[in-house]
ZANU-834742 format. One record per residue: residue in three letters; x negated, y negated, z of N, C-alpha, C, O in turn. Coordinates in steps of 0.2 Angstrom, whole numbers, plus 5000, padded with zeros to 4 digits. Layout:
! ZANU-834742
AlaXYZXYZXYZXYZ/...
***
This chain:
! ZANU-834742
Unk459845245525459245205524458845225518458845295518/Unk458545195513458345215508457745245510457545215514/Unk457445305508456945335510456145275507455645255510/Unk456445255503455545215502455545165506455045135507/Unk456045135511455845085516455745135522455245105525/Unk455945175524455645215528454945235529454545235534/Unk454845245520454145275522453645225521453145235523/Unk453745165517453345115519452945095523452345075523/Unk453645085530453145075537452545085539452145045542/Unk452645165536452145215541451345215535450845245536/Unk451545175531450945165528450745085525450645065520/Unk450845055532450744975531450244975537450045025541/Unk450044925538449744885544449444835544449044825539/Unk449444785550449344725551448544705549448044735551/Unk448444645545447644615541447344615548447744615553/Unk446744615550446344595552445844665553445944715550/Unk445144645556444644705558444444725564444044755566/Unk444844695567444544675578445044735578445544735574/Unk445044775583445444825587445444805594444944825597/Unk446044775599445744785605445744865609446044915606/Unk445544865614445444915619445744915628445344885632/Unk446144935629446544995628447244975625447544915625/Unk447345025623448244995621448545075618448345105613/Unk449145085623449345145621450145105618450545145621/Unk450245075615451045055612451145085605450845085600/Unk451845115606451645135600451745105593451645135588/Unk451745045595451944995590450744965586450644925582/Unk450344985590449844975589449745045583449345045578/Unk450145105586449845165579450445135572450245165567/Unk450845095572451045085567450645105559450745145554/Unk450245055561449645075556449445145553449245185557/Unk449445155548449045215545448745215538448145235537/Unk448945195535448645175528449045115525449645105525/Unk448345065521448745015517448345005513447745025514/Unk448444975509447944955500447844875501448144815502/Unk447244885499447144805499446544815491446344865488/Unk446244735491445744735485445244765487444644755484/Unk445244805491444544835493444844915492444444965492/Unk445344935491445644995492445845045484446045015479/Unk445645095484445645125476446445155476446745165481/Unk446645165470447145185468447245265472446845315472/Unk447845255476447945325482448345375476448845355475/Unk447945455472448445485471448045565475447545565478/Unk448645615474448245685478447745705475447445745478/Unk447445695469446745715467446145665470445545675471/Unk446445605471445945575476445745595483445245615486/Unk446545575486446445605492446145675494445745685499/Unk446345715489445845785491445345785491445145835494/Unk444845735486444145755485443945705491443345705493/Unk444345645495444245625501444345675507443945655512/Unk444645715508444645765511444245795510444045795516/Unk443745835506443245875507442545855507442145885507/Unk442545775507442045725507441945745512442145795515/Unk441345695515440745675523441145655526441545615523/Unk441345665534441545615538441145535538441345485541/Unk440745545537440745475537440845425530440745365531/Unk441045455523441445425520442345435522442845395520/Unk442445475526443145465529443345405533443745365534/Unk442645415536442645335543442745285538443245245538/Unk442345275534442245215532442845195525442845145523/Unk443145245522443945235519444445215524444945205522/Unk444245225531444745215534444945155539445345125543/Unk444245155538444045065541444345025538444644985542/Unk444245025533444644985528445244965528445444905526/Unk445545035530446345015530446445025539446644965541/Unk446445065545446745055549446345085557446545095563/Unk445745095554445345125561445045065563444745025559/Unk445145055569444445005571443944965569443444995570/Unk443744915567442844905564442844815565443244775562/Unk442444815570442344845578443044875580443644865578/Unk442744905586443244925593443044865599442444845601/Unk443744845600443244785606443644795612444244795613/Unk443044805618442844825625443344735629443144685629/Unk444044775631444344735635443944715640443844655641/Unk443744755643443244745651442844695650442744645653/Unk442444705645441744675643441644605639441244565639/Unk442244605634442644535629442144545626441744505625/Unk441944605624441244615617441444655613441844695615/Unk441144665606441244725603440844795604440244795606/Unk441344845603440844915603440244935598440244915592/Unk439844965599439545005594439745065591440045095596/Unk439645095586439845145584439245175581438945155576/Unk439245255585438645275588438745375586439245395589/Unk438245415583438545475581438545505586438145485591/Unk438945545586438945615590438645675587438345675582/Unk438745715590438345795589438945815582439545795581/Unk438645845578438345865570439245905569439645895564/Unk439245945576439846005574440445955578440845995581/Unk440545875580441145855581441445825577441145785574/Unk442145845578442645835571442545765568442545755562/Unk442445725571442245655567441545625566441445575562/Unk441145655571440445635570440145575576439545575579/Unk440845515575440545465576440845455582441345485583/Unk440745395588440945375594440945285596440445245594/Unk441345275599441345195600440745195608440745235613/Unk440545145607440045155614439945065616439745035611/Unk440045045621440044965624439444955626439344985632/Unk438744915623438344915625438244885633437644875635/Unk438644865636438644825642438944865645438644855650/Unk439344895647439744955652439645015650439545055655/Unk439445045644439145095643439745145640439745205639/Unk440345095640441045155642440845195634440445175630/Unk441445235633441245275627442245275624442745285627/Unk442245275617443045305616442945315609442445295606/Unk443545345608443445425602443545335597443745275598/Unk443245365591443145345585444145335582444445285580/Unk444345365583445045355583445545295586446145295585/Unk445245265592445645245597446145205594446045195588/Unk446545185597447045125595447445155586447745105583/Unk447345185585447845225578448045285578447945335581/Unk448345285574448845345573448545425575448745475577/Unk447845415573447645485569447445505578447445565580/Unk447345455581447245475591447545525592447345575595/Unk448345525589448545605593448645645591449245675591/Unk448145665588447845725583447145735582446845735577/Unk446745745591446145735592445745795589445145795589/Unk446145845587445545925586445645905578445145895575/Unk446145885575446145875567445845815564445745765566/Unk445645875558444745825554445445775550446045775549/Unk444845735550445445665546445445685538445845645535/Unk445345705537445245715529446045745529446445705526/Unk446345825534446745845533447345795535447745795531/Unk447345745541447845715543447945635537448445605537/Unk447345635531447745575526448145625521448545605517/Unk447845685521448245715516448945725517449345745513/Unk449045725522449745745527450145675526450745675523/Unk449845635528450245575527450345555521450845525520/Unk449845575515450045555509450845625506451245605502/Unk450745675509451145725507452045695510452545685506/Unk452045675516452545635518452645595516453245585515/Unk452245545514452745495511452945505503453245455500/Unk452945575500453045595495453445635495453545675490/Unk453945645501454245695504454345785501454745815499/Unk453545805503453445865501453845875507454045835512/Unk453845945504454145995511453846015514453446055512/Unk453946025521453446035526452946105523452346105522/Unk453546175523453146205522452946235515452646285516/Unk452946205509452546205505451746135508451246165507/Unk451846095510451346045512450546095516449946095515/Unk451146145522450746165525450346255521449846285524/Unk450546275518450246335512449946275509449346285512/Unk449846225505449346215501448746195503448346175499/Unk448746175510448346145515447946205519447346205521/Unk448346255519448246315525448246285532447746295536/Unk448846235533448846215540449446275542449846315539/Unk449446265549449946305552450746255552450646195554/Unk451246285549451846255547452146205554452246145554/Unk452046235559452146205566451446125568451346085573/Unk451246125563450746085564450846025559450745965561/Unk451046035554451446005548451945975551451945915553/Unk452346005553453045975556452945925564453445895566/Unk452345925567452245875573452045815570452145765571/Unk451545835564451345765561451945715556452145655557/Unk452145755552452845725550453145685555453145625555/Unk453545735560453745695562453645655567454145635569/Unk453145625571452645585573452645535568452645475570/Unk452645525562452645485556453645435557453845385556/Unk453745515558454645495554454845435563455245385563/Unk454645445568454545405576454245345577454345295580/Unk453645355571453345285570453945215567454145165569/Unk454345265558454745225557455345205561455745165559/Unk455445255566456045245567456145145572456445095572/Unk455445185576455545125581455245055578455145005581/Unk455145065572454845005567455544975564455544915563/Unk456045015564456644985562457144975565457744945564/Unk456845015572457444975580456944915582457244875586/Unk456244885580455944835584456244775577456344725579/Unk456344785570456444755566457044775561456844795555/Unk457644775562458144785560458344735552457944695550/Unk458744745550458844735544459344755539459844785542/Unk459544745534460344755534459944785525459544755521/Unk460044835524459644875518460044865510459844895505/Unk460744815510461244795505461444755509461444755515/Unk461644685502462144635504462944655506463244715505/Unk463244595509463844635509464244685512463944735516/Unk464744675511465244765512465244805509465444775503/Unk465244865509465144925505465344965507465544955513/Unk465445025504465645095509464945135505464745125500/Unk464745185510464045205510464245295512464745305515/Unk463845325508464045385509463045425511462645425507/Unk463145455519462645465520462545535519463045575520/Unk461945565516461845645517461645675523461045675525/Unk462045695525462145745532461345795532461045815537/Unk461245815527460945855527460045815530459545835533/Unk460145775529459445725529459245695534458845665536/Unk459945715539459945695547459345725551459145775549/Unk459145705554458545755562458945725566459145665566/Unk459245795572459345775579458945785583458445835583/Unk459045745587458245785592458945835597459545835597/Unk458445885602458745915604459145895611458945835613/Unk459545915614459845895619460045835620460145815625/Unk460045805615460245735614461245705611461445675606/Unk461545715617462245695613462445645611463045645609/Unk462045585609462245505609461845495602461245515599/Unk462345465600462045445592461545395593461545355597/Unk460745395588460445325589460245305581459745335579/Unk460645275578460245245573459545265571459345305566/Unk459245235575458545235577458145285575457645285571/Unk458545355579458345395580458345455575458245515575/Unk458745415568458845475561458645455556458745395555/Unk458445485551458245505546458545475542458545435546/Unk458945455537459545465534459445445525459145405522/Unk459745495521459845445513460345415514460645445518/Unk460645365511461145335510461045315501460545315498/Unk461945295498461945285494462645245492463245275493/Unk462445185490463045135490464045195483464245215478/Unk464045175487464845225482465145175480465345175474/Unk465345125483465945075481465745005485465144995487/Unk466344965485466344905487466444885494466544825496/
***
């Protein structure tokens, strides 16, 4: 599978600005970043100085593309407000239903949910490192993340495509060919005997007919 449809996936998501609540699929974090006429040219000199920005210039670049704006209160069939929090939490800001009163992380229903202690600044730089396929641990020295922390983001990334391309399948060349895959670019997961498609990483490269 060619690595730019792979990484595509995980930096698309679907038009609209309503988020419902609750929804744990993981086909709803699909989403993590996408460009539209409102969105600036993504290179790592941008993304960095977005990274050491305000969170709430983070919130609102990411509105844009794949956070909530509104969050809308199933219970209640209304939208949320979006309301600060105290100074020293990692995002600042919180969803709150003026009619139930309920409360949910500025995150909900997206990718960046399950990665609640990490500032979003470092989780878009990460994603944009992925889809550039740095190497984890050069990614995680120039970040000064912990190399173990790099590698759960990744591959939470590489799980998002996978089950993106078991829900929508697709044939990546016309025709019959012989394909010759680089082994090397495989992930097994562990104690896993059974081949899944699905479930690997792969480059491929057309060789013959």
């Amino acid at each position: 599978m060619p690595a730019e449809m792979t990484k595509a996936t995980a930096v698309s998501t679907n038009d609209g600005n309503v988020a419902s609540e609750p929804s744990t699929s993981q086909e709803s974090q699909t989403s993590t970043l996408k460009t539209g006429p409102a969105a600036k040219k993504m290179n790592l000199e941008y993304l960095m100085q977005l990274r050491q920005s305000s969170t709430e210039r983070q919130r609102r670049w990411l509105q844009q593309r794949s956070l909530a704006n509104p969050l809308h209160c199933g219970g209640c069939n209304t939208n949320m407000t979006l309301v600060e929090r105290s100074r020293d939490h990692v995002d600042g800001y919180q969803w709150r239903c003026t009619v139930c009163r309920k409360k949910r992380s500025l995150r909900t229903n997206s990718f960046f949910e399950k990665y609640p202690k990490i500032p979003l600044g470092e989780l878009i730089v990460l994603i944009y490192f992925w889809s550039q396929d740095e190497q984890r641990r050069r990614a995680a020295r120039m970040m000064s993340l912990s190399e173990n922390l790099v590698c759960r983001v990744f591959r939470s990334l590489e799980d998002i495509c996978s089950a993106d391309i078991e829900r929508n399948p697709f044939i990546p060349f016309p025709g019959t060919a012989v394909v010759k895959c680089d082994e090397s670019k495989f992930n097994h997961k562990a104690k896993v005997r059974y081949f899944l498609i699905a479930e690997t990483i792969c480059s491929c490269a057309i060789i013959g007919p």
